[in-house]
C-alpha positions as CSV (number, residue, x, y, z in Angstrom):
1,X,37.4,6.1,66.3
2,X,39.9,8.8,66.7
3,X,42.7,8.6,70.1
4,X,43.1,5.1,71.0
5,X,42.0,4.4,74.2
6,X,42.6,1.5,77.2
7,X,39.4,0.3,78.8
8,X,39.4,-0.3,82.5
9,X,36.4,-0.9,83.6
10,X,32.8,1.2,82.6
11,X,35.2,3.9,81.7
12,X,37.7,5.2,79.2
13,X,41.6,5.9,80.7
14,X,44.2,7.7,78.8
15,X,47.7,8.0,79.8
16,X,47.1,11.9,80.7
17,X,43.8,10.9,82.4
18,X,45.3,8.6,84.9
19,X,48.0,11.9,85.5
20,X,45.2,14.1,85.7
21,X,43.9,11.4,88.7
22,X,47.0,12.4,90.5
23,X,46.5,16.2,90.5
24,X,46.7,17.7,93.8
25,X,48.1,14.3,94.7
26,X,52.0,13.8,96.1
27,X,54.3,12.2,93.8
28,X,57.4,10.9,92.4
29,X,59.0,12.5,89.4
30,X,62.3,10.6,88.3
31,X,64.1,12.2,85.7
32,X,66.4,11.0,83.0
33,X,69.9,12.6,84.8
34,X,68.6,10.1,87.5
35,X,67.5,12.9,90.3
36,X,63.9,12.5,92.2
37,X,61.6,15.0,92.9
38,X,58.4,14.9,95.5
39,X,55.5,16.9,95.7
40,X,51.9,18.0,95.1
41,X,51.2,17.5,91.4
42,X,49.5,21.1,90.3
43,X,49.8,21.3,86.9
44,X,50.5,19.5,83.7
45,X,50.2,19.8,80.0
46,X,50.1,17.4,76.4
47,X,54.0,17.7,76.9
48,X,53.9,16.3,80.1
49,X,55.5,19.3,81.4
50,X,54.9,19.5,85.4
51,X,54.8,22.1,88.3
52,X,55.1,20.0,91.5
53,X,54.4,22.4,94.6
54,X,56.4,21.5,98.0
55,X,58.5,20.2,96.3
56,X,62.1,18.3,97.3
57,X,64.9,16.8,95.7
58,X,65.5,13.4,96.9
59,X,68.6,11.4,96.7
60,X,69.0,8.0,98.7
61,X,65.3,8.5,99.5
62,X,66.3,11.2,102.1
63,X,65.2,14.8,101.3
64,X,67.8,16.7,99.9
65,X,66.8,20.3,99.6
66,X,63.1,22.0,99.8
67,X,62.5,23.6,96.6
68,X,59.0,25.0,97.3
69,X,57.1,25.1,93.2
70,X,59.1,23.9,90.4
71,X,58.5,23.0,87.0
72,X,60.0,19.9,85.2
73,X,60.2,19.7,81.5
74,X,58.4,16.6,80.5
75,X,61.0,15.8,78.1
76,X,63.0,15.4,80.7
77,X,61.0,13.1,83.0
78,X,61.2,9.4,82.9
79,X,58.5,8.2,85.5
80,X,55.4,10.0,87.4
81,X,54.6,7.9,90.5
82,X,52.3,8.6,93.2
83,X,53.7,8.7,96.4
């Protein structure tokens, strides 16, 4: 059969499909050194790297700095969350 797979419903949902569902969407990033990042999800790939544009660095969830498009190692990142 190939890729495991989770059913949900009439459809098939992989852990990069249900990422992919969040494209263009605003979210969370929480990496491991414990900092938070929010914004538009444009891009990702197998390695779960990520460019977030409008992006901020949060911290106490107040908004720390505006970073405008950033890109996040995916073996950095811990949780993707949308917002």
């Amino acid at each position: 059969m190939g890729a495991m797979a989770l059913t949900e419903g009439n459809f098939e949902s992989r852990p990069l499909d249900a990422l992919n569902s969040a494209r263009n969407k605003r979210v969370i990033v929480e990496l491991k050194n414990n900092k938070q990042f929010v914004g538009k999800l444009k891009a990702f790939d197998i390695h779960v790297n990520v460019v977030l544009d409008e992006a901020e660095e949060r911290a106490d969830g107040e908004t720390k700095r505006k970073l405008g498009t950033i890109f996040l190692r995916g073996d950095m990142i811990v949780m993707i969350s949308t917002e």
